[in-house]
Backbone as JSON, one array per atom type, in Angstrom:
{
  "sequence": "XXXXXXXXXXXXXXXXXXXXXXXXXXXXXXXXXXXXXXXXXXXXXXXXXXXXXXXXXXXXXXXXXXXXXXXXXXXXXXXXXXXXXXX",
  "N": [[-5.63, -55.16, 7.89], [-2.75, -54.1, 9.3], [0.42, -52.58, 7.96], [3.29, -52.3, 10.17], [5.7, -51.67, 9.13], [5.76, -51.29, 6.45], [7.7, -50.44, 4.26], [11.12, -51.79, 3.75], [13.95, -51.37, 5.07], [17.56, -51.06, 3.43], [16.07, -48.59, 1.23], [15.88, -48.17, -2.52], [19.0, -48.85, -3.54], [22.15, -48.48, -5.01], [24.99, -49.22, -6.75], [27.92, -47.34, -7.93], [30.89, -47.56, -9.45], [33.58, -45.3, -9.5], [36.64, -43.82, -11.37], [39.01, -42.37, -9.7], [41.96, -40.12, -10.78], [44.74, -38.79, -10.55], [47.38, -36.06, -10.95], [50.42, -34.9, -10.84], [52.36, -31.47, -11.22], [54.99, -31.59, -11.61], [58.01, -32.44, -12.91], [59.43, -35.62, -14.48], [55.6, -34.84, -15.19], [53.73, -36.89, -12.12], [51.51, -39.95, -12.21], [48.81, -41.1, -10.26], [45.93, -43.34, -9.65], [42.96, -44.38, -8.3], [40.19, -46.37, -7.63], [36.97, -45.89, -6.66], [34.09, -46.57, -5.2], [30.92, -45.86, -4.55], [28.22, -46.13, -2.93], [24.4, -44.92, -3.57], [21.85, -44.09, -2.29], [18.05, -44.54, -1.94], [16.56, -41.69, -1.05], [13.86, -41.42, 1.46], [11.76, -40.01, 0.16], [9.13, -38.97, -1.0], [5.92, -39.11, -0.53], [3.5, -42.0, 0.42], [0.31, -42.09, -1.96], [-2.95, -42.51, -1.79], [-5.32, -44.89, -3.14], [-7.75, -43.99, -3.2], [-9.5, -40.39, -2.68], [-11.08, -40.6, -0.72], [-12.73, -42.45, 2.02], [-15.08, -44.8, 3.58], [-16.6, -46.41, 5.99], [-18.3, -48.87, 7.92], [-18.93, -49.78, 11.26], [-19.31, -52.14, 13.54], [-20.5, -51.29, 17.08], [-20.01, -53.23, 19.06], [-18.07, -54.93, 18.08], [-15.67, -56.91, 18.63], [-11.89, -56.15, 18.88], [-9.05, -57.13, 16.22], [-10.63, -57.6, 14.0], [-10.87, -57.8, 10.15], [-11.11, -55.16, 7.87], [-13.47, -53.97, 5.73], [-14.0, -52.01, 3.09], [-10.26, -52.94, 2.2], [-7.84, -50.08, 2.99], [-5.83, -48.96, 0.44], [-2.5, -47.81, -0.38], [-0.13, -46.38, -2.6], [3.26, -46.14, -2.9], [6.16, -44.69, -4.03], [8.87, -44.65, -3.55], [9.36, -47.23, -2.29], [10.18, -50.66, -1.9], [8.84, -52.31, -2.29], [5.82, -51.74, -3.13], [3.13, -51.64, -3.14], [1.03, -50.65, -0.8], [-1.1, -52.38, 1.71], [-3.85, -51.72, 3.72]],
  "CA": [[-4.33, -55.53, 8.39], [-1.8, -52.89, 9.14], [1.88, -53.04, 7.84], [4.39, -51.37, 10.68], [7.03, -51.31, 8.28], [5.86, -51.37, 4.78], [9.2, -49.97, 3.53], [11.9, -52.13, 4.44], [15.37, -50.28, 4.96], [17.42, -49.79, 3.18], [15.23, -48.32, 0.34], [16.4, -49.01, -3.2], [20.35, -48.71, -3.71], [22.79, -48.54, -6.86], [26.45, -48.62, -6.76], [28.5, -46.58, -8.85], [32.29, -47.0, -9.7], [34.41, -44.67, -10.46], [37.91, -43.67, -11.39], [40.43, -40.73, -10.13], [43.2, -39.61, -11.33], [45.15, -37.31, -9.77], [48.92, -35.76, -11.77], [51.02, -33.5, -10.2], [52.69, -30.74, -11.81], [56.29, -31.79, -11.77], [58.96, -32.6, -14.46], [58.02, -35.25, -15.42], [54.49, -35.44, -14.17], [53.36, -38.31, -12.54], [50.1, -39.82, -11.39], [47.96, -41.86, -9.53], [44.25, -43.35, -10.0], [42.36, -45.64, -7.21], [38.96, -46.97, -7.82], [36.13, -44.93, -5.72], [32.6, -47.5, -5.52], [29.95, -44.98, -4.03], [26.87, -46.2, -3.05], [23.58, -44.56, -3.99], [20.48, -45.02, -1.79], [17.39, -43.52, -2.29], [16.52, -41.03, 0.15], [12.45, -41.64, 1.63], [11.52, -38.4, -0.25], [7.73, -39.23, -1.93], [4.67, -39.81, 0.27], [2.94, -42.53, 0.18], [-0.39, -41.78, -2.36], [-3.83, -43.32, -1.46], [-5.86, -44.82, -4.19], [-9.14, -42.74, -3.34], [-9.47, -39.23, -2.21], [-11.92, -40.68, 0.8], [-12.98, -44.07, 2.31], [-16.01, -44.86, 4.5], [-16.98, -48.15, 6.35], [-19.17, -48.47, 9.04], [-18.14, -50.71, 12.36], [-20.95, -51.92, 14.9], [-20.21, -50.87, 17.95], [-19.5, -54.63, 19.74], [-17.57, -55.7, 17.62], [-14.17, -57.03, 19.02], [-10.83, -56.02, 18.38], [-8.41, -57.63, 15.79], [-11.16, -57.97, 13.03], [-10.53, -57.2, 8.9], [-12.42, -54.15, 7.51], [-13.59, -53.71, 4.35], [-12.99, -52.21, 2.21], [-8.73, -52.51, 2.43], [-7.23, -48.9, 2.09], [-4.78, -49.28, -0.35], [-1.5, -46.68, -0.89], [1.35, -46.96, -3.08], [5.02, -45.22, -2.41], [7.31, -44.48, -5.02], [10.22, -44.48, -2.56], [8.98, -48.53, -1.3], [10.63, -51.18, -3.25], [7.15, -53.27, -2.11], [4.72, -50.32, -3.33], [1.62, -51.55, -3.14], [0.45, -51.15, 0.69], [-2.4, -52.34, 2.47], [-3.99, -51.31, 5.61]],
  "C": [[-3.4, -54.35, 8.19], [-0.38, -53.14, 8.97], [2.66, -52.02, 9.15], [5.45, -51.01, 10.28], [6.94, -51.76, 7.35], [7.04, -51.61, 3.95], [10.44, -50.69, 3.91], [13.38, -51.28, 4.09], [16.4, -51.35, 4.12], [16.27, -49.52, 1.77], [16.33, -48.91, -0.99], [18.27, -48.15, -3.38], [20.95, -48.94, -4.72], [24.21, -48.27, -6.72], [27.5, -48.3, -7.89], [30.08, -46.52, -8.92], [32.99, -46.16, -10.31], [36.18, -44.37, -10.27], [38.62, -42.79, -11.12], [41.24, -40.62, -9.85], [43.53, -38.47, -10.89], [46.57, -37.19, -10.39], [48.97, -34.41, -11.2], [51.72, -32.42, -11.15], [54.79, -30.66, -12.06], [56.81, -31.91, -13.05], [59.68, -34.13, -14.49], [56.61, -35.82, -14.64], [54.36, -36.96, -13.94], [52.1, -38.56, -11.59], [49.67, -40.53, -10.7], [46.45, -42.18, -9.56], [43.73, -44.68, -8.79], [40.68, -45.37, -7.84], [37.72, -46.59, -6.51], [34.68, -46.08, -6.0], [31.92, -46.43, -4.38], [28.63, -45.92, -3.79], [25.86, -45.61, -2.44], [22.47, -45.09, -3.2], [19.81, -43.8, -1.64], [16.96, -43.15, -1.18], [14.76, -41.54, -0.09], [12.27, -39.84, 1.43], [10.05, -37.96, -1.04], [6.61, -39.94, -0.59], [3.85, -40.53, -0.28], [1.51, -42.25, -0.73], [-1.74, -42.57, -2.35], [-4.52, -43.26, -2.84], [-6.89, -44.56, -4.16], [-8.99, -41.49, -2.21], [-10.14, -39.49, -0.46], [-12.29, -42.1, 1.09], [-13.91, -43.97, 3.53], [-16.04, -46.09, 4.47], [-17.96, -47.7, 7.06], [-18.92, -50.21, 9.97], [-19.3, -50.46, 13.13], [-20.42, -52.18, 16.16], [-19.26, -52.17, 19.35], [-18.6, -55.26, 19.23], [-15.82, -55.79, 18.52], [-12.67, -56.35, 18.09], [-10.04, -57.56, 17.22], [-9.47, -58.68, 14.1], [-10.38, -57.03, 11.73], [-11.47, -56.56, 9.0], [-12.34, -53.67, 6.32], [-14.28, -52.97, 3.95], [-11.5, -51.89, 2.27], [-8.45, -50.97, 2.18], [-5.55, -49.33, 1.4], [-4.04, -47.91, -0.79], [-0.59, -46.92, -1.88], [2.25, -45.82, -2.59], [5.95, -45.82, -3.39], [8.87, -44.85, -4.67], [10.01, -46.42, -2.21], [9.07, -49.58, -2.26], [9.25, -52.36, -3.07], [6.3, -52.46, -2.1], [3.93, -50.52, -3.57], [1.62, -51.67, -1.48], [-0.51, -51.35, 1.07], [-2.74, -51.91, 3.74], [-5.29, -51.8, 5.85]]
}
């Protein structure tokens, strides 16, 4: 079975508040601070890694489309908040 979109978007995300402050240089200074929320998403930056170097089957020649084949290849992805894949 093949996934077409293993990875669903967005990947994983993290939001980060922060605070700034900004003071001017007057007499007497004065300032200002607003509340900044950023959010953090992880870029797709790690390729997927298969769990053997090689994989052989063997398929007889009649056989129809839309059969399983075994043995599954199996990947994981670091980047894929569902990181086990099958194919």
């Amino acid at each position: 079975r093949g996934l077409m979109n293993p990875c669903p978007s967005p990947l994983n995300t993290k939001d980060v508040t922060f605070t700034v402050l900004v003071t001017d240089t007057g007499t007497p200074p004065l300032s200002s601070n607003v509340s900044l929320i950023m959010t953090i998403e992880d870029a797709n930056d790690n390729a997927p890694v298969f769990g053997n170097s090689s994989y052989s089957l063997s398929v007889d020649e009649n056989v129809g489309s839309g059969i399983s084949l075994s043995p599954a290849i199996q990947a994981t992805d670091v980047d894929c908040v569902a990181s086990n894949l099958v194919y």
